[in-house]
Structure formats: structure tokens, C-alpha cells
N, C-alpha and C positions, 0 to 999 in steps of 0.2 A: 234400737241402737243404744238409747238413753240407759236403760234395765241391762243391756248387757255387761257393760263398764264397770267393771270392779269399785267397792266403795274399800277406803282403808283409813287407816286411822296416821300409822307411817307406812311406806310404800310398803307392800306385799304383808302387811299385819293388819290383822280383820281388827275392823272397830271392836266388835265382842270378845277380841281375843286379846287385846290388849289394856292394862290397867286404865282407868281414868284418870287423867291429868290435862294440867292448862296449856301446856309452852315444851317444847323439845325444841333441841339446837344442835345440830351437828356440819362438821362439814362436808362440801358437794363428793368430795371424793370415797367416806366412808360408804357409802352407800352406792351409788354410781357405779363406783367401780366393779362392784361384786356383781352387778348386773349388765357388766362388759359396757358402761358409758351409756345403757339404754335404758330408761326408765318408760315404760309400756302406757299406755291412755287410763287413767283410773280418776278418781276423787273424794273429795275427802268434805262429808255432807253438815258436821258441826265445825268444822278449821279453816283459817286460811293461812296461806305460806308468803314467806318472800325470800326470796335466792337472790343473793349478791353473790353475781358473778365475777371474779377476780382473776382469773388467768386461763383460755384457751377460748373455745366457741361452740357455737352449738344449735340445736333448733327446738325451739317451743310446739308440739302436738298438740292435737286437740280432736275432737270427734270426726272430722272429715277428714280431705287428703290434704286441705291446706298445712301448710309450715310457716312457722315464724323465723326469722334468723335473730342468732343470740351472737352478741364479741364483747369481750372484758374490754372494760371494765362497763357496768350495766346491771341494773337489781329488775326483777321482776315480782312481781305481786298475783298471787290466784286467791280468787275472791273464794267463801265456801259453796261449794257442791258444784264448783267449775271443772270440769271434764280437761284433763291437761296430762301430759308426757312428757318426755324430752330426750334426745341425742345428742349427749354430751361428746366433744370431739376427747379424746385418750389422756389422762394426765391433765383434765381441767380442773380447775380449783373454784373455793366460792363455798360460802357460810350459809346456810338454810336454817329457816327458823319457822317450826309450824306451832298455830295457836289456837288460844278456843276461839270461837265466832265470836261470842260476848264480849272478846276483847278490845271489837271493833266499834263498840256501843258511842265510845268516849268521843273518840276521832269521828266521827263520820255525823254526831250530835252536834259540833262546833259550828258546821257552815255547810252550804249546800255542796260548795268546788270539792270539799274532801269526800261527800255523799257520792255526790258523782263519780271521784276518782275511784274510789275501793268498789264501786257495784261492778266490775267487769276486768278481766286481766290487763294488765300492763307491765310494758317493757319498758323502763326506763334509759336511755343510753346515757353514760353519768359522764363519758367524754363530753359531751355537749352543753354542758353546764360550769358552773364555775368551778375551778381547781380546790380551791378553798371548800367549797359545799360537796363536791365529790370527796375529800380529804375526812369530812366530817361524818357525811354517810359511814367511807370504810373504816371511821374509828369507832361510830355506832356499833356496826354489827361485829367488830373485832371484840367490843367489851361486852355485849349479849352472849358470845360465846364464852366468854373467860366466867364468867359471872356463872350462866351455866355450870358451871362443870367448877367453879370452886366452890358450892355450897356454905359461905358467908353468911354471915348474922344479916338479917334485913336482904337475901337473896330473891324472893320473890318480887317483894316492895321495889327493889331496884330494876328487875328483870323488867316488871310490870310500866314503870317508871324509859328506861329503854325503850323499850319496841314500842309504845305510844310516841315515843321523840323520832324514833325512826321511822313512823309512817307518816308522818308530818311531812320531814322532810322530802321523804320519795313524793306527797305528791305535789310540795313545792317542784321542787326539780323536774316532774314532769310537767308541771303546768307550765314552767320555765321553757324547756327545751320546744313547747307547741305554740306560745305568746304569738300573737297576729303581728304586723309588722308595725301596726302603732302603738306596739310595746307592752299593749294590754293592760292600760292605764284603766284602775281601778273606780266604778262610778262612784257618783256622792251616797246613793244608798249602801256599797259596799265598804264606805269608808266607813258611813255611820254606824255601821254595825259591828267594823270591827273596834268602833269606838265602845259600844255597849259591851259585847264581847268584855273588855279591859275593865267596866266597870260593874260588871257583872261576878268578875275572879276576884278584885277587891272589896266587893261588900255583900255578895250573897251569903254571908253569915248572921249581916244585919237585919234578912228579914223588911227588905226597904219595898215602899210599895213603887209600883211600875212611874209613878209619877216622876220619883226622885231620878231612875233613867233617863225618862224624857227631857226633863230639866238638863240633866247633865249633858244628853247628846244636842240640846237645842231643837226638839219638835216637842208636836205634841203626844198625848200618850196615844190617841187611833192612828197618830203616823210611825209611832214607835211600833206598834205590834203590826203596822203593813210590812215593815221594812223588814224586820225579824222574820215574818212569815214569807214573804218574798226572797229574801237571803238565806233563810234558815231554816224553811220550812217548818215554822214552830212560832206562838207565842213568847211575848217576852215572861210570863208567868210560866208558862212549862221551859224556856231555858233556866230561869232557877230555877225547879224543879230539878231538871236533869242537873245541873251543877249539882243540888243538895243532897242527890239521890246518888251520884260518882263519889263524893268525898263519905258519903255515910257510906258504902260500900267498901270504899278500902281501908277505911280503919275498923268493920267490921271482920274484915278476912286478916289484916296486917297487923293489928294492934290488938291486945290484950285487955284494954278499954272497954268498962262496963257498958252498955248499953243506955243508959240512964246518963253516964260521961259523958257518950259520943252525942247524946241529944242534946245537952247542955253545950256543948263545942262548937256546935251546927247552928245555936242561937234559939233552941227550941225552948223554951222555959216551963213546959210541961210534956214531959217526958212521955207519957202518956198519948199524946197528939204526936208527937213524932212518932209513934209505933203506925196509929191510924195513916197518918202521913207519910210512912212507908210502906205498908202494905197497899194501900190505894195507887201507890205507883209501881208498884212491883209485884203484887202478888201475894204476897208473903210477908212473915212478920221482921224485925230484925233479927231475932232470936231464931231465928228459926236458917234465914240467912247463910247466917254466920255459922251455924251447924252444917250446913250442906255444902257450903262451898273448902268449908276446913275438912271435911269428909273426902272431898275431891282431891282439893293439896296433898292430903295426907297419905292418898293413893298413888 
């Protein structure tokens, strides 16, 4: 059944037959509709999607005969290479935004609750949430589409900037609308981590050794990297990493910034070791990077 299911890149466009690129955005109806409100079981093996739903209803497919039920207002999220469909009811409305997988690196690196949320589809129902954070969602994905399709100086940088805010949110709001009935009061390990978290975004440019964490969270450093691996599935040494390795990434693709600049930026004072120091985490050199994914853009 797995091998039968069509893979596409957008619905009914072969991955090979379409250009490479990171982000498309369009609304539920341009497409939807020419397919009479039916979008058939396929998936999509490097992307995943999120559909804000905004005006009718509908049901979510998937490889068996189960159905999901869908009603506006409500965003839904498909992870990549998830098997997924849908029957839109006639004249529904709702902003669709598919992406590369990579894009998912940033978000799902942060903490375990976001890992968990993006590994498997979900429905969000954004009535069940605060008016205020549902207002906020449909202002996200309202300016992901404008942004879209106005091709603006710094378009990507903001795009990319967007749909990372946007999946935060959704899976606040989903872990919101599931909260047990003791409110789902945060433990002391998850506070302290997202004390680190905070101090982690303020000075992993300094280059500080894990010590200065622990000091600042108040343990010491083997209960700092339990807690981080417990919460975070990670090391406090490989979350700066991954912090150092997301900001060198986007001012290699977004910024015109020498290579030898962005090292220096990053706190590396031998430009040289930061090349060693990205490639050991990535694969690849900076230079090299930076050629392949502006190659991609540029498609």
C-alpha cells in the first residue's frame, strides 16, 4: 500500500518534475478546487505542510479507511513522507504553506515537546484556545502569504523567520488545548532548561564554557547536561553547537557576508577552525554550503 501512494512535490507535480525550492504558499481554494474539494492520498518525502483552515470543513485521509474531521477555524500540520488527503467541503477557504524538511531542524532542536509535536500529524482546533493566540496564528499565516507573493528585499530571511514563529505557536496551542487538568504545571527540570534555553540565545556567541551555564541555572555542570539530555535530548555542548550551526547557516544563505566575517560574528577568532567546526557538524564546508543552498533558492 506504502509504494503505491503517489509521492509529489505540490499535489499532482512529480518531485522530478518540478524546480527545486524551499517554501510554496498558496491558498486552500486555488488548488482544491480544480480537484472538485478532493485532494486524493499522496505525500511529500523531503516537505512538510501546514493548512490553516479558515472558513468551511472537511476531513483529513490517510492510508486506511479512517477519517479525521476538520472545522474552521483549525491549522493542521503533516510531518514529511506522511501519507495524507483530504475532502474539503465546496467553497472552503485556508492558507497552505509546504516546506523543505530542513526547515524543521531549528524548531524540533529547541526541546523535546516541539520533537514530539512535529514527528506525527496534527489537528489543531484554534477555537479552543485563546482568542488572542488564535488572532495571532491567522495573522502569521496571512503575512507568510503576502510575503510570498510580494517578492521584497530580505523575502526569504522573513519567510524563513515566519513559518519558524508559526510552528511554535501551533504547537503551543496544541499542547494548550491537550493540558491535563492540573494545568500542566511545568516541572523544575523543564523550567531549568528553559532557563538555559534563554541563556544560551544571549551568549552562545561568547563561546562560554558549560560551567558558566550551570552557575547561571544554579546546578552543577553533570546535572546541567542530565537535564538538557532529559529535556532536550542533547548535550549542553551540542545545543550550542546547534545554536552556532542555525545562525552560521542563515547568514550564509541570507547575507552576502564573507565567510571569514560570519566567523568572526559567531565569536570564532580563527576563521579557519570555524570551517573545521562546520564541516564536523554538517558535512560540508561553509563555502561550499552557501553554494548549494543559493543554487536551490535560486531555482
Amino acid at each position: 500500500m506504502r509504494g503505491s501512494i503517489p509521492n509529489y512535490r505540490l499535489y499532482e507535480e512529480k518531485s522530478e518534475e518540478s524546480s527545486d525550492f524551499w517554501f510554496h504558499c498558496e491558498t486552500l481554494s486555488v488548488r482544491s478546487g480544480l480537484h472538485n474539494w478532493r485532494i486524493e492520498v499522496h505525500r511529500h518525502s523531503s516537505l512538510f505542510q501546514t493548512f490553516w483552515l479558515t472558513e468551511g470543513e472537511g476531513e483529513l485521509l490517510n492510508e486506511g479507511p479512517e477519517t479525521r474531521a476538520l472545522s474552521a477555524p483549525c491549522a493542521v500540520f503533516i510531518p514529511p513522507g506522511t501519507a495524507h488527503g483530504f475532502h474539503f467541503a465546496p467553497n472552503s477557504e485556508g492558507i497552505v504553506a509546504t516546506v523543505l524538511a530542513d526547515r524543521l531542524s531549528l524548531p524540533v532542536a529547541t526541546d523535546r515537546a516541539l520533537s514530539a509535536f512535529f514527528s506525527q500529524t496534527r489537528i489543531v482546533p484554534v477555537d479552543g484556545v485563546d482568542a488572542g493566540e488564535g488572532k495571532h496564528i491567522d495573522h502569521l499565516f496571512r503575512r507568510i502569504l503576502a510575503e510570498s507573493m510580494e517578492g521584497s528585499v530580505g523575502r526569504d530571511l522573513m519567510l524563513d523567520a515566519h513559518v519558524t514563529e508559526v510552528l511554535v505557536w501551533l504547537a503551543r496551542a496544541g499542547a494548550r488545548a491537550t493540558l491535563p487538568d492540573d494545568g500542566g504545571v511545568p516541572t523544575r527540570d523543564s523550567r531549568r532548561l528553559q532557563m538555559l534555553e534563554t541563556l544560551v540565545a544571549a551568549h552562545f556567541r561568547e563561546h562560554r564554557p558549560v560551567g558558566f551555564y550551570a552557575e547561571k541555572v544554579g546546578v552543577s555542570v553533570a546535572q546541567l547536561n542530565r537535564i538538557a539530555r532529559q529535556e532536550a535530548g542533547a548535550s549542553v555542548t551540542q545545543l550550542l553547537a546547534r545554536r552556532l550551526i542555525d545562525a552560521a547557516r542563515r547568514d550564509l544563505i541570507f547575507t552576502p557576508t564573507p565567510v571569514q566575517a560570519i566567523a568572526y560574528s559567531l565569536g570564532f577568532q580563527d576563521p579557519a577552525y570555524f570551517n573545521r567546526f562546520f564541516r564536523r557538524q554538517t558535512g560540508t564546508t561553509p563555502g561550499a554550503y552557501r553554494e548549494t543552498e543559493r543554487r536551490r533558492l535560486a531555482a
